[in-house]
Backbone as XML, in Angstrom:
<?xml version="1.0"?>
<chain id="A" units="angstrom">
  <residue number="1" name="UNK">
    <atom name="N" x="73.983" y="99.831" z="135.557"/>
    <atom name="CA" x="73.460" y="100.989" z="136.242"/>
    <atom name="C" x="72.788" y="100.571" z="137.557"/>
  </residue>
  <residue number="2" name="UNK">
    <atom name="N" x="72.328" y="99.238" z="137.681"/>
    <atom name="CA" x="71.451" y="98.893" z="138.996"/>
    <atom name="C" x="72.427" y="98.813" z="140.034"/>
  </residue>
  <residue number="3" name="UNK">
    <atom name="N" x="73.797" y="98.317" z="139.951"/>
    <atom name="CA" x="74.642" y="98.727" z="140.742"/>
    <atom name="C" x="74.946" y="99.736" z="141.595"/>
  </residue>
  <residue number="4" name="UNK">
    <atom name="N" x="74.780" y="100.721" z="140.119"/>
    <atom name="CA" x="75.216" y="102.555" z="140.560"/>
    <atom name="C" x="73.816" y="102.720" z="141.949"/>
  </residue>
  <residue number="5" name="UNK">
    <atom name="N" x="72.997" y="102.780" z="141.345"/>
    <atom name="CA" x="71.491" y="102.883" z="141.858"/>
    <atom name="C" x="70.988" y="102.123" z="143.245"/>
  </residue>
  <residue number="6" name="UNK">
    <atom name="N" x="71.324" y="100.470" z="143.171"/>
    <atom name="CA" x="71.377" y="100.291" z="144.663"/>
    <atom name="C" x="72.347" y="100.182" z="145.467"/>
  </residue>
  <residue number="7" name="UNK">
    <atom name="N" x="73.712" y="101.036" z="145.410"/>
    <atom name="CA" x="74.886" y="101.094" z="146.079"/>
    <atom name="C" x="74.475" y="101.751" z="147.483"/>
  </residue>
  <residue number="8" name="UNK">
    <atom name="N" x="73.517" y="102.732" z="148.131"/>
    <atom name="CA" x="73.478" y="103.127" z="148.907"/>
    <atom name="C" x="73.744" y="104.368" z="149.356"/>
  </residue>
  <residue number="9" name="UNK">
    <atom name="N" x="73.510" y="104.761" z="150.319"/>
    <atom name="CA" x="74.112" y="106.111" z="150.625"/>
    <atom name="C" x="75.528" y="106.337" z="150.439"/>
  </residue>
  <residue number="10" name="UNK">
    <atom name="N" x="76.797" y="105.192" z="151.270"/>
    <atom name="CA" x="77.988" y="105.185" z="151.557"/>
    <atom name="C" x="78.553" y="105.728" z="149.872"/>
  </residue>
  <residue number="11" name="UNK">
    <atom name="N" x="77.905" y="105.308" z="148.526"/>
    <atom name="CA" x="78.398" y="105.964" z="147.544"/>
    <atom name="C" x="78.840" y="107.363" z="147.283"/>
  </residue>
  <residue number="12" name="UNK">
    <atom name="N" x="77.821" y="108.419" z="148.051"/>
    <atom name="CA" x="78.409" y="109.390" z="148.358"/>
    <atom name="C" x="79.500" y="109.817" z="148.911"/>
  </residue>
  <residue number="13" name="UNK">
    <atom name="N" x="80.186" y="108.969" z="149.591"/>
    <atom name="CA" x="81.805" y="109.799" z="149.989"/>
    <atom name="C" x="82.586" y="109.243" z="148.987"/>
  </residue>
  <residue number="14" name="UNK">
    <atom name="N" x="81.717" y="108.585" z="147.602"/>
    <atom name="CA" x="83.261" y="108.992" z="146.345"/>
    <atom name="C" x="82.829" y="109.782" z="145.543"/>
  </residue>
  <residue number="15" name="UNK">
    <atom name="N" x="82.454" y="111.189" z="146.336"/>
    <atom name="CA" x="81.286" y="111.823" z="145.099"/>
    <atom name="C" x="83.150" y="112.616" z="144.617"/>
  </residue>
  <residue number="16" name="UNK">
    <atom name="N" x="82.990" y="112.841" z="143.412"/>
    <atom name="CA" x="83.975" y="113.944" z="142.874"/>
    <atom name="C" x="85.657" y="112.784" z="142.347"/>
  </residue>
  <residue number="17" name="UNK">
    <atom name="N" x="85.486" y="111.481" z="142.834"/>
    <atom name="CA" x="86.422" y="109.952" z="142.282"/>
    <atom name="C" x="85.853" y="110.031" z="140.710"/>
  </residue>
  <residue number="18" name="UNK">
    <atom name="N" x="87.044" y="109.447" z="140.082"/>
    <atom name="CA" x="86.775" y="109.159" z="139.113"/>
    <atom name="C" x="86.190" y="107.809" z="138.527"/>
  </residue>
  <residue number="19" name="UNK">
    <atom name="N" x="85.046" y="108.020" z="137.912"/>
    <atom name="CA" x="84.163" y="106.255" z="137.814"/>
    <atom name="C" x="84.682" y="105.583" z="136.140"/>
  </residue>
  <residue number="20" name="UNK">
    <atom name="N" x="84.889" y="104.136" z="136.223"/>
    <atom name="CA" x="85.456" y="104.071" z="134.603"/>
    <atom name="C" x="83.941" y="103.108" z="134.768"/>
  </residue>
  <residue number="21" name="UNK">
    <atom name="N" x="82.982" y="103.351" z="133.686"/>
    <atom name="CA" x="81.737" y="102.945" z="133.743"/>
    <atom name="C" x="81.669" y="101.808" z="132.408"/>
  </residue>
  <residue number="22" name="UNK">
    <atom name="N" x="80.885" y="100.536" z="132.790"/>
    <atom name="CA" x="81.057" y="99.896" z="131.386"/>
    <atom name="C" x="79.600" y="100.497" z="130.437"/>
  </residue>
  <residue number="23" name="UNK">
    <atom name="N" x="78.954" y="101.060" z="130.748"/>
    <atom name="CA" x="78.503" y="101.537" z="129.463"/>
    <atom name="C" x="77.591" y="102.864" z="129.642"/>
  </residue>
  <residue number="24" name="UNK">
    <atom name="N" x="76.750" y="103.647" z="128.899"/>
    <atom name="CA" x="76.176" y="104.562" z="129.277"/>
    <atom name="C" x="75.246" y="104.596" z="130.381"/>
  </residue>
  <residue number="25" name="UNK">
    <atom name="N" x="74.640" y="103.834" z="130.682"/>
    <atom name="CA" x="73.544" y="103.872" z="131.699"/>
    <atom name="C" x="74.263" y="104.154" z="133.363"/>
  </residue>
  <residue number="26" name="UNK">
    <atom name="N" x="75.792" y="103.384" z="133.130"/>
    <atom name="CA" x="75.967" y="102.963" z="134.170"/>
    <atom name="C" x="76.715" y="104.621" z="134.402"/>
  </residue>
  <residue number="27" name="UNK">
    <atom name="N" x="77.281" y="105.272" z="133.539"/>
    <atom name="CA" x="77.826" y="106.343" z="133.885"/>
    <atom name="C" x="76.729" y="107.760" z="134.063"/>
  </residue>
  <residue number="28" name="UNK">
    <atom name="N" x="75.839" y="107.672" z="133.321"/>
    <atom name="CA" x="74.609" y="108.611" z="134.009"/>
    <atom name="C" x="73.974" y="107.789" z="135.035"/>
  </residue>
  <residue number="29" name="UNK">
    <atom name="N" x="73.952" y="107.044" z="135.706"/>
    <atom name="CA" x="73.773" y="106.831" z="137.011"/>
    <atom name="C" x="75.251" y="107.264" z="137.700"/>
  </residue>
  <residue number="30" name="UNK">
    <atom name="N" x="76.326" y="106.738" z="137.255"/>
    <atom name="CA" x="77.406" y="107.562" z="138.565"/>
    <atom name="C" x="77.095" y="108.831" z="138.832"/>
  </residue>
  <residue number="31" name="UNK">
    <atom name="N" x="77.406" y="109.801" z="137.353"/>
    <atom name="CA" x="77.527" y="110.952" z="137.435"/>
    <atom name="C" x="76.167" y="111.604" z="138.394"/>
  </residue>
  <residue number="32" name="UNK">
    <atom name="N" x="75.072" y="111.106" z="138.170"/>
    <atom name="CA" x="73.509" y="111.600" z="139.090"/>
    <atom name="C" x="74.372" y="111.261" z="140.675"/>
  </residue>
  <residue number="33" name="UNK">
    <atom name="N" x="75.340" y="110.613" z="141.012"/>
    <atom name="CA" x="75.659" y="110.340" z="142.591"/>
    <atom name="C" x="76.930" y="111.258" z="142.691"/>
  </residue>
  <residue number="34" name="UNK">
    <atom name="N" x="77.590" y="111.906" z="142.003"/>
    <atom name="CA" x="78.417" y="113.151" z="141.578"/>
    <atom name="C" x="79.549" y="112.390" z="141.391"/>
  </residue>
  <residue number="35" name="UNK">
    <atom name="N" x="79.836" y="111.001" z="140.403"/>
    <atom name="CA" x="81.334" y="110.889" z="140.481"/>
    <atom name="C" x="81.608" y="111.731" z="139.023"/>
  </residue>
  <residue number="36" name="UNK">
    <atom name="N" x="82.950" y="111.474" z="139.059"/>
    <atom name="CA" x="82.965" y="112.298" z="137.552"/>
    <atom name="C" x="83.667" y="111.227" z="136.481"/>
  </residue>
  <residue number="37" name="UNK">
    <atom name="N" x="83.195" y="110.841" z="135.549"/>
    <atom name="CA" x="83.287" y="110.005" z="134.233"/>
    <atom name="C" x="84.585" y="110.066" z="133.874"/>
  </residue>
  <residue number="38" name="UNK">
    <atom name="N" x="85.497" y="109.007" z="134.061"/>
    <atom name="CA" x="86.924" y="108.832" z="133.717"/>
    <atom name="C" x="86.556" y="108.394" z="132.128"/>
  </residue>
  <residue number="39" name="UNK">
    <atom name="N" x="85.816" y="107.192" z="131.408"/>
    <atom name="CA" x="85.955" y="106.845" z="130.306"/>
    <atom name="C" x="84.404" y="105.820" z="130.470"/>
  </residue>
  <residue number="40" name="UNK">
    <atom name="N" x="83.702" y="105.464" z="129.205"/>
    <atom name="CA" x="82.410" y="104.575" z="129.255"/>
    <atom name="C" x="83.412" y="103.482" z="128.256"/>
  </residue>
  <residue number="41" name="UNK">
    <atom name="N" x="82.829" y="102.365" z="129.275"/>
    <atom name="CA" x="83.462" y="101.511" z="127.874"/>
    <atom name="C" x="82.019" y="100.893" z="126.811"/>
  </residue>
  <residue number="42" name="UNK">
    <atom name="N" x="82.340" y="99.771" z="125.634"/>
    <atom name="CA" x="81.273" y="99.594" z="125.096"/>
    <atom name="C" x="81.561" y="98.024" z="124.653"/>
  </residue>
  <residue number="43" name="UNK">
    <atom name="N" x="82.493" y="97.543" z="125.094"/>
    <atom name="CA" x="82.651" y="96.231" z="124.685"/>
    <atom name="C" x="82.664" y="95.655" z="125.861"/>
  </residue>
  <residue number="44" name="UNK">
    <atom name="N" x="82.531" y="95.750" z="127.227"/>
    <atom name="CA" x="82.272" y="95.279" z="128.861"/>
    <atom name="C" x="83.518" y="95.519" z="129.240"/>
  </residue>
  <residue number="45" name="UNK">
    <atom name="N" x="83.271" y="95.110" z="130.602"/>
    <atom name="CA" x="84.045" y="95.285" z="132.055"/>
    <atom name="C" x="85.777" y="95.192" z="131.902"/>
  </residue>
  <residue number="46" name="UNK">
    <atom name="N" x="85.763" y="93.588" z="130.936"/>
    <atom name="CA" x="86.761" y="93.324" z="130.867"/>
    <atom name="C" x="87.898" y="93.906" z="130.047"/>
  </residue>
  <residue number="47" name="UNK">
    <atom name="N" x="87.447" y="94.487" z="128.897"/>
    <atom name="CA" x="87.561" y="95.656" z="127.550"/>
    <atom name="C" x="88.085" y="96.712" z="128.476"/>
  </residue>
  <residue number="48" name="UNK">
    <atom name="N" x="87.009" y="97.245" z="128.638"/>
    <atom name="CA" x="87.512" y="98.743" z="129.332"/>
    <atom name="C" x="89.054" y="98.465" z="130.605"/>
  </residue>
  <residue number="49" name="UNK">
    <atom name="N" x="88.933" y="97.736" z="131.605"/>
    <atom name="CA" x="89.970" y="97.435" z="132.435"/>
    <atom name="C" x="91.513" y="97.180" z="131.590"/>
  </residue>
  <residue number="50" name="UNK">
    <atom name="N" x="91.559" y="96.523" z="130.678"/>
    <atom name="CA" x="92.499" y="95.975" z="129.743"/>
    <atom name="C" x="93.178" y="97.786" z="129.388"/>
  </residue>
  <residue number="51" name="UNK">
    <atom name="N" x="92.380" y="98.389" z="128.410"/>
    <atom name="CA" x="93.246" y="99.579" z="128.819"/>
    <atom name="C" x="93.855" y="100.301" z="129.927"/>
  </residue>
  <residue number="52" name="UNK">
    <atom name="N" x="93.405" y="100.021" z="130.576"/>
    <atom name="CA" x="94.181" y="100.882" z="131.588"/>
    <atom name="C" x="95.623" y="99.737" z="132.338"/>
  </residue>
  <residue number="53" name="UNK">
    <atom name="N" x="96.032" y="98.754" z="131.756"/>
    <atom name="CA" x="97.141" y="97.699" z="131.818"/>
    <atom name="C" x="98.494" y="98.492" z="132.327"/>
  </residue>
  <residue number="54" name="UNK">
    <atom name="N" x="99.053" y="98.101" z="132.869"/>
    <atom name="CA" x="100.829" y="98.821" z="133.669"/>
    <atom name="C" x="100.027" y="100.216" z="134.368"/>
  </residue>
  <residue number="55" name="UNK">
    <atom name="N" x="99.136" y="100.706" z="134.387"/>
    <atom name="CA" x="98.994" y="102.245" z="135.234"/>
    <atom name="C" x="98.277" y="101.300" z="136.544"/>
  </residue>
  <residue number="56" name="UNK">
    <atom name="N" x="99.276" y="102.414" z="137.584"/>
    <atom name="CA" x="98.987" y="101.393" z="139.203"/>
    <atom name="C" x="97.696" y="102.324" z="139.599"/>
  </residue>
  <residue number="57" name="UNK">
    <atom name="N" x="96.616" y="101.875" z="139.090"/>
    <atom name="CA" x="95.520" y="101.935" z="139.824"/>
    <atom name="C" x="94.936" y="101.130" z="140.698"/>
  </residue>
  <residue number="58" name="UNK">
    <atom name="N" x="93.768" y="101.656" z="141.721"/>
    <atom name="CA" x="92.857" y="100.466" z="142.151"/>
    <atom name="C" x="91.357" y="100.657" z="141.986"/>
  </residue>
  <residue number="59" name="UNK">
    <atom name="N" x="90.677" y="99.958" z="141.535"/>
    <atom name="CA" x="89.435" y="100.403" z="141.335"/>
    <atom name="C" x="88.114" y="99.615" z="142.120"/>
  </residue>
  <residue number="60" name="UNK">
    <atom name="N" x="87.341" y="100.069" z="142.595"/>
    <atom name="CA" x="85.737" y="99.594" z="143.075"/>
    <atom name="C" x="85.220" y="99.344" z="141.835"/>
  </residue>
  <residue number="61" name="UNK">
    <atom name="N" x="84.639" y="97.574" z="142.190"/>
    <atom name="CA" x="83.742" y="97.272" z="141.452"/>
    <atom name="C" x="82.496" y="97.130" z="142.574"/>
  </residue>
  <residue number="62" name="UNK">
    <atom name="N" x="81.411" y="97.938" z="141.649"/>
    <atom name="CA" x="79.804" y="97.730" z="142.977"/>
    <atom name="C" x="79.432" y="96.422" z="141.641"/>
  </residue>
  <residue number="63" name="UNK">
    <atom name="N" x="79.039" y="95.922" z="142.105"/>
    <atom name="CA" x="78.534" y="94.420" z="141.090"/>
    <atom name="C" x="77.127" y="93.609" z="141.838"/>
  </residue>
  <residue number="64" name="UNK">
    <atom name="N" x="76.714" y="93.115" z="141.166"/>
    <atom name="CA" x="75.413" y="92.276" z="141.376"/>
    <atom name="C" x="76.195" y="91.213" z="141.992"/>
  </residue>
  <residue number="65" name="UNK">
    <atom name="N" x="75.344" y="90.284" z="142.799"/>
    <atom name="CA" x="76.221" y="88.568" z="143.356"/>
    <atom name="C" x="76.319" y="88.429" z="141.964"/>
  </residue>
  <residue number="66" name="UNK">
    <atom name="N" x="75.809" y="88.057" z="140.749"/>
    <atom name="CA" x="76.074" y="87.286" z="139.804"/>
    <atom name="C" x="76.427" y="88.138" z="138.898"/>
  </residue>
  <residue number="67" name="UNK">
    <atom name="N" x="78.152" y="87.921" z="138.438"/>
    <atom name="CA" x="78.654" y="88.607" z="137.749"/>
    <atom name="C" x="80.052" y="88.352" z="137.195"/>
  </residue>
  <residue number="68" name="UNK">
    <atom name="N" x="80.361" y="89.242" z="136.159"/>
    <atom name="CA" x="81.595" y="88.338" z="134.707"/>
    <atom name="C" x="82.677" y="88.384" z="135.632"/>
  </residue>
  <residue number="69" name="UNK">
    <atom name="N" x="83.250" y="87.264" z="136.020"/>
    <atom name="CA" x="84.621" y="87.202" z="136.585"/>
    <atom name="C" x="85.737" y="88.098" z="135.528"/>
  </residue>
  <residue number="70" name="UNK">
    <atom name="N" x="86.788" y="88.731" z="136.300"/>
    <atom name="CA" x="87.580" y="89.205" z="135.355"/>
    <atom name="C" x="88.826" y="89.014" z="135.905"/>
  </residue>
  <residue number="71" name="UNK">
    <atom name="N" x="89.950" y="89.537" z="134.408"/>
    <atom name="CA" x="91.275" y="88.713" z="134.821"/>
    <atom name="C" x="91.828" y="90.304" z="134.687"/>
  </residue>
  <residue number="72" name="UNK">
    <atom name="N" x="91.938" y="90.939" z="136.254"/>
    <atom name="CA" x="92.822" y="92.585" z="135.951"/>
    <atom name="C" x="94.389" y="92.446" z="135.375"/>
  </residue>
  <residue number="73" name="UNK">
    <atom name="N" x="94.643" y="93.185" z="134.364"/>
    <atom name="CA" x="95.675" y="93.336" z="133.857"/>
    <atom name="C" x="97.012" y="93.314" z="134.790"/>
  </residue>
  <residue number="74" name="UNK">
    <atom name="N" x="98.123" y="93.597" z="134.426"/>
    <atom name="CA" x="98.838" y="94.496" z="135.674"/>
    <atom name="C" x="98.783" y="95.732" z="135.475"/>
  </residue>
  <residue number="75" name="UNK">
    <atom name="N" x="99.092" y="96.339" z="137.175"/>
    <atom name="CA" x="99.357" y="97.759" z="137.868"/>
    <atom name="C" x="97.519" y="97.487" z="138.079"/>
  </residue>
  <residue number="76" name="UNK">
    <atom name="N" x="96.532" y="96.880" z="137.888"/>
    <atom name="CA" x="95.396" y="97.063" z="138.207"/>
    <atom name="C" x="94.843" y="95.920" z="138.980"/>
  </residue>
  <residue number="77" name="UNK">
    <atom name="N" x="94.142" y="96.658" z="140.032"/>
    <atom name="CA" x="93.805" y="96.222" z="141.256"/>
    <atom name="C" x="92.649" y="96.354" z="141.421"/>
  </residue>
  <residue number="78" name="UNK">
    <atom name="N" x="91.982" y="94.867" z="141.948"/>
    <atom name="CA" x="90.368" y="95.403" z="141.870"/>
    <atom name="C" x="89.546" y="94.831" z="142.805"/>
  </residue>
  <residue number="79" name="UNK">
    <atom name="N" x="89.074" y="95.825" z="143.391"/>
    <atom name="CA" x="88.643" y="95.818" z="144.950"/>
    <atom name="C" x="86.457" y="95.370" z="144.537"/>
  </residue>
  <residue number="80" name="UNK">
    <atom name="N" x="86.130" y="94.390" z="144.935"/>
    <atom name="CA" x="84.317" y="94.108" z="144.512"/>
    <atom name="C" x="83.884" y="94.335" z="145.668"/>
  </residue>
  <residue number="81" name="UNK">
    <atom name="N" x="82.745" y="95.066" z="145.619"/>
    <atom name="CA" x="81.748" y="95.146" z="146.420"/>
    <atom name="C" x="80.164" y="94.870" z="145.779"/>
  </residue>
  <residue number="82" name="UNK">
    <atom name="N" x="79.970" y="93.967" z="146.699"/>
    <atom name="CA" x="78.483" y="93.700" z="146.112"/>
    <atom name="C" x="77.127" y="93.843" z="146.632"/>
  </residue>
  <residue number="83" name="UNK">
    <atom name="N" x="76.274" y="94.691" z="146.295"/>
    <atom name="CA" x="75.227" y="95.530" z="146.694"/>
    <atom name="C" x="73.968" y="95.003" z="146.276"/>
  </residue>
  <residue number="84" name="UNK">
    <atom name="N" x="73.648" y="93.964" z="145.584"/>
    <atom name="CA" x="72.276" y="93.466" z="144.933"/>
    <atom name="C" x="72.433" y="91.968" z="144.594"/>
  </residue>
  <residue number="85" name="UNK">
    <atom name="N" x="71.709" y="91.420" z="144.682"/>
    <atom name="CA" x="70.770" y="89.708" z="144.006"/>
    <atom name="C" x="69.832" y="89.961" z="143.352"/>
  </residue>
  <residue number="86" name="UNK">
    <atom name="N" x="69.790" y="89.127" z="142.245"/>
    <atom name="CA" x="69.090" y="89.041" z="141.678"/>
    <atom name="C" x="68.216" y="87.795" z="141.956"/>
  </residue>
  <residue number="87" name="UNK">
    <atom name="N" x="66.986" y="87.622" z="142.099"/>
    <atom name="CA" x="66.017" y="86.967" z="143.000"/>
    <atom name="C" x="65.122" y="85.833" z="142.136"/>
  </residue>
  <residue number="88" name="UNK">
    <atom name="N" x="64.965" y="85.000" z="141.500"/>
    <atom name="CA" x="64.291" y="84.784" z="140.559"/>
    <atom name="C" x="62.947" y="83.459" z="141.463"/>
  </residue>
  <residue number="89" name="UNK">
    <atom name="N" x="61.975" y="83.534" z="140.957"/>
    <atom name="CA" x="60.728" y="83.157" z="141.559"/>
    <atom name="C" x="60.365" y="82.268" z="140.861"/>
  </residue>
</chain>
């Protein structure tokens, strides 16, 4: 969800895109920026992407710098953008 949350203004021009969210938090944060909830997954990033295998999508990942590398299926395409660090002191 900290993703959803420090993505920025520019998140707004995918208001009404469909978001595939890996778990609840992260999809009531999309939906509060108006995307509309394609599917929540509950086993992570990599789980949820795996279904959607042979359909030619492309999808935005907003991600932290530090984050689960993933292996997209085919027909899936996956575009990262990264919006936050995590800072440790």
């Amino acid at each position: 969800a900290n993703a959803v949350r420090l993505a920025g203004s520019g998140l707004a021009m995918c208001s009404g895109r469909l978001a595939y969210c890996v778990g609840q938090a992260t999809a009531d944060a999309a939906r509060d920026f108006g995307l509309t909830i394609a599917q929540v997954g509950t086993g992570g990033l990599q789980h949820l992407i795996d279904e959607l295998a042979g359909q030619p999508i492309r999808l935005l990942r907003i991600a932290g710098e530090r984050h689960v590398p993933l292996s997209p299926p085919d027909g899936v395409r996956i575009i990262a953008c990264i919006v936050y660090r995590v800072a440790y002191r």
